[in-house]
VEXDREN-2710 file (C-alpha; in Angstrom, 1 decimal):
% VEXDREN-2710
k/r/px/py/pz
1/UNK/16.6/-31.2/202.2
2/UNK/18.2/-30.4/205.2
3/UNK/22.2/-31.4/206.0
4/UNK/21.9/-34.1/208.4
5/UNK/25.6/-33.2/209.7
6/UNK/28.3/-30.1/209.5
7/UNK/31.3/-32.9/207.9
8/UNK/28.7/-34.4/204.9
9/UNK/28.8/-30.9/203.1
10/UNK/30.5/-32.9/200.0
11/UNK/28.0/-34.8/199.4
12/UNK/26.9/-35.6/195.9
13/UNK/23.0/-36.2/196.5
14/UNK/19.9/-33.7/197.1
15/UNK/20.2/-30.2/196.5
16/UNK/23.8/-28.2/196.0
17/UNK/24.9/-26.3/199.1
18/UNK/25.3/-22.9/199.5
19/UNK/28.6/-22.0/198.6
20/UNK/29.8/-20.7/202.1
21/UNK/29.4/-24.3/202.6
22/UNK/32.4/-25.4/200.8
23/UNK/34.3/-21.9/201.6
24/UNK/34.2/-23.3/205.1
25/UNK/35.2/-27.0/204.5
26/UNK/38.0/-25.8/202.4
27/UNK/39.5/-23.3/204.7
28/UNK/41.5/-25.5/207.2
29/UNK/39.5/-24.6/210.1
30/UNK/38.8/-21.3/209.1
31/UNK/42.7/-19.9/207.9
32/UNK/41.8/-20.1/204.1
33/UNK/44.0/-17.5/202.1
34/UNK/44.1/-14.8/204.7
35/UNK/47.5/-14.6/205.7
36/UNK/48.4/-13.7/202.3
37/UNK/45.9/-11.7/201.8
38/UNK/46.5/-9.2/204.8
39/UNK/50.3/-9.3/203.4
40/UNK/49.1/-8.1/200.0
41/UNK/49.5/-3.8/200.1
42/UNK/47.8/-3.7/196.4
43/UNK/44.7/-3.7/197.9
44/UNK/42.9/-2.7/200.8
45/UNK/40.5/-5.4/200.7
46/UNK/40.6/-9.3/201.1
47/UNK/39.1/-11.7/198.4
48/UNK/35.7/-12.8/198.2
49/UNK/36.0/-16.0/199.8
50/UNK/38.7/-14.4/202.6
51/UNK/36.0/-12.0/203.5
52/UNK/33.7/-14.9/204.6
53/UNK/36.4/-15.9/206.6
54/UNK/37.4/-13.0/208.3
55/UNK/33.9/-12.8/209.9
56/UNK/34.6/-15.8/211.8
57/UNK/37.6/-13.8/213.1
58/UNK/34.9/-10.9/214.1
59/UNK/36.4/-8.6/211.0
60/UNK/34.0/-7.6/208.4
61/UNK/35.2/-5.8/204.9
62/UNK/33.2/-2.6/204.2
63/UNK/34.0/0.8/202.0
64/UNK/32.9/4.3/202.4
65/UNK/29.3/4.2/200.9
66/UNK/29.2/8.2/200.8
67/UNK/32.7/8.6/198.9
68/UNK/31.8/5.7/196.1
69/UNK/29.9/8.2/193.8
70/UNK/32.8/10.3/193.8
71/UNK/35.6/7.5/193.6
72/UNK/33.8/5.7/190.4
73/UNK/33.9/9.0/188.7
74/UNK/37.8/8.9/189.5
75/UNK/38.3/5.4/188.4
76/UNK/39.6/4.6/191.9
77/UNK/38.7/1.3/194.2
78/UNK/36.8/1.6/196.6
79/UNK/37.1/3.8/200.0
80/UNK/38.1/0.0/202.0
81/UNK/38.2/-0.7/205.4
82/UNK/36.9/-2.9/208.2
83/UNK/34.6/-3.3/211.2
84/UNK/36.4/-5.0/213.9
85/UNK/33.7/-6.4/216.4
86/UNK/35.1/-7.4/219.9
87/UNK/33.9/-10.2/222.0
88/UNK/33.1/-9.0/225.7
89/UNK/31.1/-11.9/227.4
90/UNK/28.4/-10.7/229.7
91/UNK/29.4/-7.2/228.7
92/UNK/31.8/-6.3/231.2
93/UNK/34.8/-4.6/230.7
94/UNK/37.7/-3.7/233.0
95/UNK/39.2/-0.1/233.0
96/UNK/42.1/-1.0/231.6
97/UNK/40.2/-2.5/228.7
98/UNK/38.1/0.5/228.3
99/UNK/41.4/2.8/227.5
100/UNK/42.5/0.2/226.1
101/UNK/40.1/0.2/223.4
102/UNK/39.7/3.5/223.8
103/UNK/43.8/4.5/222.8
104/UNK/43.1/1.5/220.0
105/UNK/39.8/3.4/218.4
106/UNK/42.6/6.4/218.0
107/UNK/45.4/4.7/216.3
108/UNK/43.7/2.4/214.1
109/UNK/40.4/3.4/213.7
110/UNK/38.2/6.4/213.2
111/UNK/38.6/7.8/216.7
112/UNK/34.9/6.5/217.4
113/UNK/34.0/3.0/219.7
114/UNK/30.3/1.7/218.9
115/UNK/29.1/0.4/221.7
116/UNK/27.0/-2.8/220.5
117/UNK/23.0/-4.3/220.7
118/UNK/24.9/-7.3/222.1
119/UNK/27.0/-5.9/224.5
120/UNK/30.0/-6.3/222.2
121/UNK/32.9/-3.0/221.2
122/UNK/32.9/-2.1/217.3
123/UNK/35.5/-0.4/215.6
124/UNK/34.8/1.3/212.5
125/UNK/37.3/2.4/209.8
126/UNK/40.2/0.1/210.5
127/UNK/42.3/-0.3/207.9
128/UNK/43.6/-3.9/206.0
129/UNK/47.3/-3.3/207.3
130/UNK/45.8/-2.2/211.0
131/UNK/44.0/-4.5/212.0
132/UNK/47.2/-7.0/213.3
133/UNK/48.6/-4.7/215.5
134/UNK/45.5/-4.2/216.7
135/UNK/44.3/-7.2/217.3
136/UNK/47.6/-7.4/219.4
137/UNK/47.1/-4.9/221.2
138/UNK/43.3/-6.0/222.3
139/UNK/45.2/-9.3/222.8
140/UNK/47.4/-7.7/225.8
141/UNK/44.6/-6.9/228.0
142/UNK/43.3/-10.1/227.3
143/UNK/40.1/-9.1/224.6
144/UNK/39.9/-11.0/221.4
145/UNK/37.7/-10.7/218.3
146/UNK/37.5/-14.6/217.3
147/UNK/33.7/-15.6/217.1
148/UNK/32.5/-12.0/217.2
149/UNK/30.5/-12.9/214.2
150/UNK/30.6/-15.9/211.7
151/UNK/28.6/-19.3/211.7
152/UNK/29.2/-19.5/215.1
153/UNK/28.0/-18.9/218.9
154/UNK/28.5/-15.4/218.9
155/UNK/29.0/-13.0/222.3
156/UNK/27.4/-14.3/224.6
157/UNK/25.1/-11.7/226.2
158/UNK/23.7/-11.3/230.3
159/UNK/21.8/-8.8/232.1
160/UNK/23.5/-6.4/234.2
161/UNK/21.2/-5.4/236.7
162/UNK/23.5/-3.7/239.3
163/UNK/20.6/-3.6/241.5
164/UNK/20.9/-7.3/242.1
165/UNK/24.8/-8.1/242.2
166/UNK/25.0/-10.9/243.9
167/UNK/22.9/-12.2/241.1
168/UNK/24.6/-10.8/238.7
169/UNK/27.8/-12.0/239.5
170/UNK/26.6/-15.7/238.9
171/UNK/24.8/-14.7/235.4
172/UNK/28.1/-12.8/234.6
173/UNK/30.0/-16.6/235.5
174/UNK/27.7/-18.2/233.5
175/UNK/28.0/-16.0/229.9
176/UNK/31.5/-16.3/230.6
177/UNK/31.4/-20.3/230.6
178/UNK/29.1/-20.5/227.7
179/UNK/31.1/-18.0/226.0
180/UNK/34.3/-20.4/226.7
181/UNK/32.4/-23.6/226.0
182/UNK/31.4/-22.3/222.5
183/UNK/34.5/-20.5/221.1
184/UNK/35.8/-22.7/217.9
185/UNK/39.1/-24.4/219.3
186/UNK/41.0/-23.6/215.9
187/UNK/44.3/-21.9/215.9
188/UNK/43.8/-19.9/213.1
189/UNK/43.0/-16.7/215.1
190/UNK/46.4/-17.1/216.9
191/UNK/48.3/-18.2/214.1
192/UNK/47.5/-15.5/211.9
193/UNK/46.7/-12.3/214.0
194/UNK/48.9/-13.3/217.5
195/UNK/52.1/-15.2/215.4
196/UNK/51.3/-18.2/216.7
197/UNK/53.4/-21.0/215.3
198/UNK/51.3/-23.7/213.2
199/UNK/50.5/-26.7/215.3
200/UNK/52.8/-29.6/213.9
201/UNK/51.0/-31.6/211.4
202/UNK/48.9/-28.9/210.3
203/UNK/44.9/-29.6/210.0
204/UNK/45.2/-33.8/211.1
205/UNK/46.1/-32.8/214.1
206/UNK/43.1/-30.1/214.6
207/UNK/39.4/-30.7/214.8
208/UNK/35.7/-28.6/216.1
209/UNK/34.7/-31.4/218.4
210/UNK/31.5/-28.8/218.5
211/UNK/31.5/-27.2/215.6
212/UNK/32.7/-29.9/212.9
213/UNK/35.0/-28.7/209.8
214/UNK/31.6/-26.1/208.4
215/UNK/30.8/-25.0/212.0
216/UNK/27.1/-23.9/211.8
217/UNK/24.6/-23.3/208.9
218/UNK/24.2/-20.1/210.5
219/UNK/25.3/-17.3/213.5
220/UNK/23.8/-18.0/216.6
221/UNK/22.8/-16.0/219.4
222/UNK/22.7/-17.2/223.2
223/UNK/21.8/-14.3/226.1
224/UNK/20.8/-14.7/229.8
225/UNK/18.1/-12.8/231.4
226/UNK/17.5/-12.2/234.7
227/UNK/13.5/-11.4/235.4
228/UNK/11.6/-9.2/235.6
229/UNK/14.1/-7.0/233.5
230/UNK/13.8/-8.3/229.8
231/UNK/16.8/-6.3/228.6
232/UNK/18.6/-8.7/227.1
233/UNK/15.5/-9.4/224.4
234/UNK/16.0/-13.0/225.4
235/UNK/12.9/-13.9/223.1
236/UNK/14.9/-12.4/219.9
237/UNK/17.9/-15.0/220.0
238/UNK/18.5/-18.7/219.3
239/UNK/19.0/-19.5/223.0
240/UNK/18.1/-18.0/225.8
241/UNK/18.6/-18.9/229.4
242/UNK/16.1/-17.4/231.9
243/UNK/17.2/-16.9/235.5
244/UNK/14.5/-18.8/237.9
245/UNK/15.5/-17.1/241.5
246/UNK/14.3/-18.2/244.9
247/UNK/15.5/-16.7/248.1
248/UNK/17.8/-14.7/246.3
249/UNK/19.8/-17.6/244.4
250/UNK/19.3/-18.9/240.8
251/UNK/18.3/-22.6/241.7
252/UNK/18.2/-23.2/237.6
253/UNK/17.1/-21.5/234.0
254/UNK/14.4/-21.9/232.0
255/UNK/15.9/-22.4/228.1
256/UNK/14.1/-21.0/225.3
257/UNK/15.1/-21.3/221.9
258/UNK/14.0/-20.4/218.3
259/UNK/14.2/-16.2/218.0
260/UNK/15.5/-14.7/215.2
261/UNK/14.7/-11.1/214.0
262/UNK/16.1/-10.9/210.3
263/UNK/14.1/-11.2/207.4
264/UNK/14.4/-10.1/203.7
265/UNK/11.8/-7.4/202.3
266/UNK/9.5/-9.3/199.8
267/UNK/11.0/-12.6/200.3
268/UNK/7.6/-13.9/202.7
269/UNK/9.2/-17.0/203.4
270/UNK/11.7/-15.0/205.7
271/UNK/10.4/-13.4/208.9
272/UNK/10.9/-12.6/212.5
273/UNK/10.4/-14.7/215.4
274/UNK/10.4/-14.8/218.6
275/UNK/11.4/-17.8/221.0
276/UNK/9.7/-20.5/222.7
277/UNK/10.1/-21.8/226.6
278/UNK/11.6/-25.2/225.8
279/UNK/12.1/-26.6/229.4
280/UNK/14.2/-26.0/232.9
281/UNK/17.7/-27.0/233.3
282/UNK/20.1/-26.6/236.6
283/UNK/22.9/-24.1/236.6
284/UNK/25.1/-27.5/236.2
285/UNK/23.7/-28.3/233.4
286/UNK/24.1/-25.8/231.5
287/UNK/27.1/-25.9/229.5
288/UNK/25.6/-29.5/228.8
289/UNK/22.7/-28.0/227.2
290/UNK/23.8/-24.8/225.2
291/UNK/26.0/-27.6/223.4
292/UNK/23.4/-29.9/222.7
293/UNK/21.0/-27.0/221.3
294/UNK/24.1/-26.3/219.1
295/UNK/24.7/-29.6/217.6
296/UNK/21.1/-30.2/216.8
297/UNK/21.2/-27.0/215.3
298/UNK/24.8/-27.9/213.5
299/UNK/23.2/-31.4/212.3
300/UNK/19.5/-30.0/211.0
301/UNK/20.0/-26.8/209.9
302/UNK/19.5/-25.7/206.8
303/UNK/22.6/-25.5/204.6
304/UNK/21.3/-24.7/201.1
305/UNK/19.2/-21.9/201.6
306/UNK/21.1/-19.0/203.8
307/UNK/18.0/-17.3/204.2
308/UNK/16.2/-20.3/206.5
309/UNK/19.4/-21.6/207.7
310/UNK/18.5/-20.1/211.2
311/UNK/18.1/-22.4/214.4
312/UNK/14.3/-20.1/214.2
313/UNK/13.6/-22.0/211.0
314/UNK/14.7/-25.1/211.9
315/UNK/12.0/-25.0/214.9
316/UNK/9.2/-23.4/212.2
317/UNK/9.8/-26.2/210.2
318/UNK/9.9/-29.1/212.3
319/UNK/8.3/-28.0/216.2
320/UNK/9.6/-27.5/219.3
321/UNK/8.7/-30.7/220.7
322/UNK/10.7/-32.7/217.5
323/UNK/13.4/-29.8/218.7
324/UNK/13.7/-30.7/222.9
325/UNK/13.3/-34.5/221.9
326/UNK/16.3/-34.6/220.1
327/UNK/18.4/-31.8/222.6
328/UNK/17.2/-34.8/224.8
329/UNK/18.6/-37.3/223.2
330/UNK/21.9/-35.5/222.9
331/UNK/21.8/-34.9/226.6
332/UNK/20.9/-38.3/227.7
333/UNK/17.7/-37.0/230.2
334/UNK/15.1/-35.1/230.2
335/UNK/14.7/-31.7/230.7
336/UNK/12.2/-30.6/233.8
337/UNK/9.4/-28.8/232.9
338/UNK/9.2/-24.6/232.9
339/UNK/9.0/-22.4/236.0
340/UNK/6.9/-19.6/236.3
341/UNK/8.7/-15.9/235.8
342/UNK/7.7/-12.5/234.5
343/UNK/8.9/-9.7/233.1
344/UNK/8.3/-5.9/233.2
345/UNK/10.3/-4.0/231.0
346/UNK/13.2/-4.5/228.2
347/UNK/15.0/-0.7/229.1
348/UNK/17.8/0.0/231.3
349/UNK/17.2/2.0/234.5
350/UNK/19.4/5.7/234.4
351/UNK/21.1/7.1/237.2
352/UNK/22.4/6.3/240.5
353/UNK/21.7/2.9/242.1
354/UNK/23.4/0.9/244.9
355/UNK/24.0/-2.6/244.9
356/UNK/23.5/-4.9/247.7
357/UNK/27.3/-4.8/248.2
358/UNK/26.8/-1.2/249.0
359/UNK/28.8/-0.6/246.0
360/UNK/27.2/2.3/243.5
361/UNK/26.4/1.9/239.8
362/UNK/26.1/4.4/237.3
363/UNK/24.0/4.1/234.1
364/UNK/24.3/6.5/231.3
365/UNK/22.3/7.0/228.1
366/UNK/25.3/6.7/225.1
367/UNK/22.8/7.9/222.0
368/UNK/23.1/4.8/219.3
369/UNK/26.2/3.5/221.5
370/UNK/28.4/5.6/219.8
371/UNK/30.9/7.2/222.1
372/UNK/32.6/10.3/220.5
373/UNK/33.5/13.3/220.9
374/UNK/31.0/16.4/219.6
375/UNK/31.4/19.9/220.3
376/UNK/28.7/19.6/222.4
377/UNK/29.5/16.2/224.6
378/UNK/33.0/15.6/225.2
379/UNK/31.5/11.4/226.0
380/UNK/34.7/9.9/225.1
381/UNK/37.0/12.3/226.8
382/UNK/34.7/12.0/229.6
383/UNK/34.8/8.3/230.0
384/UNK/38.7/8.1/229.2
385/UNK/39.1/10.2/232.3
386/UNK/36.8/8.1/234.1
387/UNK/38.4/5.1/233.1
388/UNK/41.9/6.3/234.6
389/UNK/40.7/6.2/238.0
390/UNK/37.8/3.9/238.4
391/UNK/38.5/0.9/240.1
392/UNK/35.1/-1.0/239.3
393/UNK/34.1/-2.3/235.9
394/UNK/32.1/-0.7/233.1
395/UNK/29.0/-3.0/231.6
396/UNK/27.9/-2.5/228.1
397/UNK/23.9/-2.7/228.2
398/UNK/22.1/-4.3/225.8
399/UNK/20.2/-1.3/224.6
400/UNK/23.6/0.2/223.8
401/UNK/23.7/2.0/226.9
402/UNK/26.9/1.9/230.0
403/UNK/27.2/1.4/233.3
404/UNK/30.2/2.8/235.4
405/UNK/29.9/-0.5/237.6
406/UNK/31.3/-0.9/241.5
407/UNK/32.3/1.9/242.6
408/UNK/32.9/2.0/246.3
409/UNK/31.6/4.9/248.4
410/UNK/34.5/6.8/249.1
411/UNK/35.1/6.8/244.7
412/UNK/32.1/8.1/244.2
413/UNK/32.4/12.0/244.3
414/UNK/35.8/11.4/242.5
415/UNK/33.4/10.1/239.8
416/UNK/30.6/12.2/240.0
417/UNK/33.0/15.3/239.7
418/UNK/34.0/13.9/236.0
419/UNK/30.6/13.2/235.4
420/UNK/29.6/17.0/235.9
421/UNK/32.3/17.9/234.4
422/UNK/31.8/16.4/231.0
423/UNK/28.3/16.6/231.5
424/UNK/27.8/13.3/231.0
425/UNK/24.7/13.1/232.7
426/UNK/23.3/15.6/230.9
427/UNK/21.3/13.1/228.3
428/UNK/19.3/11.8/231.2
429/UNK/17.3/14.6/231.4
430/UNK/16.1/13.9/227.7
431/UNK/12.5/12.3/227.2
432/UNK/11.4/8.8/227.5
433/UNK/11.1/8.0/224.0
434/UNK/14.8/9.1/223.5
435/UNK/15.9/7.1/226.0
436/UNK/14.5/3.9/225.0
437/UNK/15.7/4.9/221.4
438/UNK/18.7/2.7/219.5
439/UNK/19.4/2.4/215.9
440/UNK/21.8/0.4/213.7
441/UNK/25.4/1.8/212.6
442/UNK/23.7/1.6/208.7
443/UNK/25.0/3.8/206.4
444/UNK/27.8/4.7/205.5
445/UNK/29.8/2.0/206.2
446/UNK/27.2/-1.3/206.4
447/UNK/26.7/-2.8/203.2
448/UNK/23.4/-3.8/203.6
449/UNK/22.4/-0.6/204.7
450/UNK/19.0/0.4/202.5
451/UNK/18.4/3.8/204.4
452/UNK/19.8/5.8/207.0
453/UNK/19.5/5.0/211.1
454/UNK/22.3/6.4/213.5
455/UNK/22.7/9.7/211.5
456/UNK/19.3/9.8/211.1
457/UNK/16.9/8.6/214.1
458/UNK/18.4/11.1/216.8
459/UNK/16.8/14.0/214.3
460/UNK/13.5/11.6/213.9
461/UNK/13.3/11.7/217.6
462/UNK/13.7/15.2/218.1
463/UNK/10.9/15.9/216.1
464/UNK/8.7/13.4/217.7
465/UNK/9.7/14.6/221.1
466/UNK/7.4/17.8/220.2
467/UNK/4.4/15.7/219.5
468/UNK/5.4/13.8/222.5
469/UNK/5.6/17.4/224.6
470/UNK/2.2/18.7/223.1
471/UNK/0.6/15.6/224.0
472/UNK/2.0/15.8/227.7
473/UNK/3.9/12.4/227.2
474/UNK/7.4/14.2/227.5
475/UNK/8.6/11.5/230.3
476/UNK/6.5/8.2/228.9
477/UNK/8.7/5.5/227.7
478/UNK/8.5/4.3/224.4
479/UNK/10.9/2.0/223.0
480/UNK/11.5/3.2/219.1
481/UNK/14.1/1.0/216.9
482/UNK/15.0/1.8/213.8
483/UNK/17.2/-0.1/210.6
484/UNK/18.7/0.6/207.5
485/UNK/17.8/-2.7/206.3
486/UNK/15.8/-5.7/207.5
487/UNK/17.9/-8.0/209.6
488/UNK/17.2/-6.5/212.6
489/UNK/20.7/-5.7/214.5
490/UNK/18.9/-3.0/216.6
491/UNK/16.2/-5.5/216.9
492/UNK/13.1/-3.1/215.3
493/UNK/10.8/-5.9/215.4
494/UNK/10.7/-5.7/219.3
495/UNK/9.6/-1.9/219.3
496/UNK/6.6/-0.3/219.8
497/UNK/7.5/1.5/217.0
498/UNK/9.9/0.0/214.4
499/UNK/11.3/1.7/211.5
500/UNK/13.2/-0.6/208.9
501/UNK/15.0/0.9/205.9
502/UNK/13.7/-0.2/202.7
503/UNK/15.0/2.2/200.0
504/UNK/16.8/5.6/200.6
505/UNK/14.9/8.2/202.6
506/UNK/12.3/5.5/202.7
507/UNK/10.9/3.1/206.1
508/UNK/8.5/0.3/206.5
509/UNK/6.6/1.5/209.9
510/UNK/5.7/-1.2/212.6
511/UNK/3.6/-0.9/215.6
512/UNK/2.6/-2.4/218.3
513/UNK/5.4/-4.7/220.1
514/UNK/4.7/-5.2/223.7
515/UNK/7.2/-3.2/226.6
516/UNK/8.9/-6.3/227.8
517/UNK/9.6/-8.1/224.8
518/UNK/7.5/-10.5/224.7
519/UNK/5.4/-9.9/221.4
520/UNK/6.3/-8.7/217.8
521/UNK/5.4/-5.4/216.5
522/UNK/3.6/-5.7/212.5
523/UNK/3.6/-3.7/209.9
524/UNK/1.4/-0.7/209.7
525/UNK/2.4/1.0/206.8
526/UNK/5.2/0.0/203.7
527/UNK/7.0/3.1/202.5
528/UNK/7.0/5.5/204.6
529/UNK/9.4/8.4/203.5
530/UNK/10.6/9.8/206.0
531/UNK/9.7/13.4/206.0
532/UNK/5.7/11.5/206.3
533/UNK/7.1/10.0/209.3
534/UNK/6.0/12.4/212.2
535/UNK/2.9/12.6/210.3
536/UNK/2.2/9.2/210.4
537/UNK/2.2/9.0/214.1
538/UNK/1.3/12.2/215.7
539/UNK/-2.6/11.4/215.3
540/UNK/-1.5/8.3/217.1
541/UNK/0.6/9.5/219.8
542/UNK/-2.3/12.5/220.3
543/UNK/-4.9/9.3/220.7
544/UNK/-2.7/7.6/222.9
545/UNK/-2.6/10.6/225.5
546/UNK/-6.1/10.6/225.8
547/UNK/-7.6/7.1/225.1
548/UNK/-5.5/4.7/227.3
549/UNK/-6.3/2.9/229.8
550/UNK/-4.8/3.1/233.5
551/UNK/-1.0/1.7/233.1
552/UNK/-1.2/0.9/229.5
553/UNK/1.6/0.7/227.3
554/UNK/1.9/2.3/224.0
555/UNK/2.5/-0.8/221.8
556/UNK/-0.4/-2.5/223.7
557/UNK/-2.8/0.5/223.0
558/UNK/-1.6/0.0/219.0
559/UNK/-3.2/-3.1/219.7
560/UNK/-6.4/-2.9/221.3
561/UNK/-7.1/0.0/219.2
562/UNK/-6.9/-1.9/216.0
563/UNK/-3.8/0.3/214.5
564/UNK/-2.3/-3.2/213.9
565/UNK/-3.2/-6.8/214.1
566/UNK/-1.3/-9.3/216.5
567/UNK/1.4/-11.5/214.8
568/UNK/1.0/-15.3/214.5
569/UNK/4.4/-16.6/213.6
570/UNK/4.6/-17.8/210.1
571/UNK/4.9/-16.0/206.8
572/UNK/2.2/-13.5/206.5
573/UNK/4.2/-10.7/209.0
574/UNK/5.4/-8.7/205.8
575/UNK/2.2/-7.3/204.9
576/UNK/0.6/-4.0/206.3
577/UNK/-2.3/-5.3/208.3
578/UNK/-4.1/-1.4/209.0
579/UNK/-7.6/-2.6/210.6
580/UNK/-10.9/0.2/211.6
581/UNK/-9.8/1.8/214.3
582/UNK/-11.7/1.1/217.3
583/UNK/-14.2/4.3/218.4
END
């Protein structure tokens, strides 16, 4: 039985709610215990029910996976600490933000910034009595971390094509406004990381007018794409807003709705999905909409079961035209049919490329998003410097990529000295398959981490990139994904190869997604080790130099060769579904 609204969650009839339920309707808009408990120096960790809480605040409790052996032999707590995800809507940053975050990743962090599959900063490593002061300090160049995760519209995501900037510029607008439209109104954040003083009267006075007292069943993903580049993965979210261009202005966006890429290994009632095309709307109208999609989503979803509590379930389980009639309802008219659009690719185009405001944009290949310092690559050092004197903006990519945005002619060869320097450029030299490559942060520090990604695929892609060299394929692009564990952050369901972490040292391997998003991958083989990896697909690669056809993509070959089966959506995508192979 579904919750038929967000402020019923007490109620006595049907099944009991999940207990996140109540956790939510008793925290006073989301301020629980946690002032108290980031005041408490016994522990470097918040309570159970805090920790659900903090999410909403973009903080998530973790521990040092690799020193836990070793601590439980010394009778010592855990190795404690916290990812701090920040909200950058649209993905663009200023300079000052990017030291900014850069000097913060320093002080209170582990020296490291994760650049994120949702165009988001991480921290990693940030300790229980660090993370005021710097949330205060994000707070003074105007970033915040409120909404970065929880039961709630997350950061809001757009493409950013520099080759198109006039576009751009409007997409950028409109993230922005959604992003605004959707944040929780609470005070909480302020009150408890900024020192704002209560508002008087406490909770009567405070209410979600969106959200409701339990916000949403659960998180919520809304992007913007801008055709024909897919980059974005606008079919892997909850909503999606799809750029219909005409003469070179956005007259309105197609608005799809129902993608989700988590699942849970065995459980077959849980799978990926991708979205459906639910209507057109006009750029006014789309605050207007992304609400309405929200609340039907707030009033339907499923609050007892976490695991179909998606906005992708609720869509399953009832249809999407049950789903636009009621979004209808909400909105008081109809939505106008679909527009026609296409899309190419889902990968971010390297190098050099001026915008139609003459201004030049620079897109770099950050391995994993990770920006850090090595012996070999000084990448942070690089940027830092970068950041000191560019006057433009820098966009975080959605394949965890950056862009050194705007940068007028005559700050070019200031730029491209630093980027020779630091040899920043260097990566874009690598082969195709590394740079459509991304992987999860995993282990050590993510708790559902199964198996190894970031440490692990750039050395699973080195080895591959010598099949891919013998089979004269060094410069094809092949979009690889790999996770430690099954929800999907590095979205591995969307790759024309997908590896997803089931057990230490141990993958389930997917084939077969198509190059611009736009079908699912399915399993080929469960439990894969990963030394059997390369073995597993060199036969294929080998076939796939010299048996496709003219233009053909790799996971579309997996496909008409019969390596894999295409997906209908439902609950049969956790199987292996190896067919003959065609001759």
């Amino acid at each position: 039985m579904k919750a038929e609204n967000s402020d019923k969650s007490a109620r006595s009839e049907g099944p009991a709610l999940h207990k996140n339920e109540g956790i939510k309707e008793a925290s006073g808009y989301l301020r629980g215990e946690l002032a108290a408990s980031l005041a408490d120096r016994i522990s470097g960790a918040v309570s159970a029910e805090d920790s659900q809480l903090t999410k909403f605040h973009g903080i998530y409790l973790q521990d040092d996976r690799d020193e836990r052996a070793e601590r439980r032999k010394k009778k010592l707590d855990k190795a404690y600490s916290f990812m701090v995800r920040v909200r950058v809507p649209g993905g663009v940053a200023t300079s000052e933000q990017w030291l900014n975050m850069d000097h913060i990743a320093d002080k209170y962090a582990n020296g490291t910034l994760k650049l994120t599959t949702r165009q988001a900063f991480q921290l990693h490593g940030v300790l229980k009595w660090n993370l005021k002061p710097a949330i205060q300090e994000m707070d003074k160049v105007l970033l915040d971390t409120i909404a970065a995760c929880g039961d709630v519209n997350r950061n809001v995501m757009c493409n950013p094509n520099p080759a198109a900037s006039e576009v751009h510029a409007e997409v950028l607008r409109t993230a922005q406004a959604i992003s605004d439209h959707l944040t929780p109104r609470t005070r909480a954040y302020h009150e408890i990381w900024l020192d704002e003083e209560p508002v008087a009267g406490g909770e009567k006075e405070e209410e979600e007018p969106i959200y409701g007292k339990t916000y949403l069943p659960r998180k919520f993903k809304t992007v913007i794409a801008v055709p024909p580049s897919n980059d974005v993965d606008i079919y892997a979210h909850d909503l999606g807003f799809i750029a219909i261009v005409e003469d070179g202005k956005i007259i309105g966006y197609n608005v799809s709705v129902g993608g989700g890429m988590g699942m849970t290994h065995g459980a077959a009632a849980t799978y990926p999905r991708l979205a459906e095309v639910m209507g057109f709307c006009r750029p006014e109208q789309v605050l207007e909409v992304a609400e309405a999609v929200v609340k039907v989503q707030r009033d339907h979803g499923d609050r007892v079961d976490r695991a179909h509590a998606r906005l992708k379930y609720t869509i399953a389980d009832r249809g999407l035209a049950w789903f636009r009639g009621e979004v209808e309802k909400l909105l008081g008219h109809k939505l106008e049919e679909a527009r026609p659009f296409a899309f190419e690719h889902s990968g971010d185009r390297y190098g050099w490329s001026k915008g139609v405001d003459g201004k030049w944009h620079l897109t770099l290949f950050i391995q994993n998003g990770r920006v850090k310092d090595t012996r070999q690559l000084r990448l942070k050092t690089g940027l830092r410097e970068i950041a000191k004197i560019h006057k433009g903006d820098f966009r975080l990519t959605c394949n965890q990529n950056l862009i050194i945005g705007g940068i007028a002619p005559e700050d070019r060869p200031a730029i491209e000295d630093l980027v020779k320097k630091f040899g920043l450029d260097e990566a874009l030299s690598s082969g195709g398959l590394r740079l459509n490559s991304m992987a999860c942060v995993a282990l050590p520090t993510c708790g559902l981490a199964l198996a190894e990604s970031e440490r692990y695929l750039p050395d699973l892609v080195g080895e591959l990139e010598e099949v891919m060299e013998q089979a004269g394929l060094r410069d094809d692009a092949i979009l690889i994904r790999m996770t430690g564990c099954p929800n999907g952050c590095a979205r591995p369901y969307l790759g024309e190869i997908g590896l997803v972490g089931k057990a230490p040292g141990v993958y389930n391997l997917h084939l077969g997604a198509a190059f611009d998003g736009s079908r699912l991958n399915r399993m080929y083989k469960a439990g894969v080790k990963a030394e059997h990896i390369v073995d597993e697909l060199r036969p294929i690669i080998k076939a796939y130099a010299t048996d496709r056809e003219e233009g053909e993509r790799f996971g579309d070959f997996c496909m008409r060769k019969g390596y894999v089966e295409p997906f209908q959506e439902g609950e049969n995508y956790h199987e292996p579904m190896v067919v003959p192979v065609q001759t």
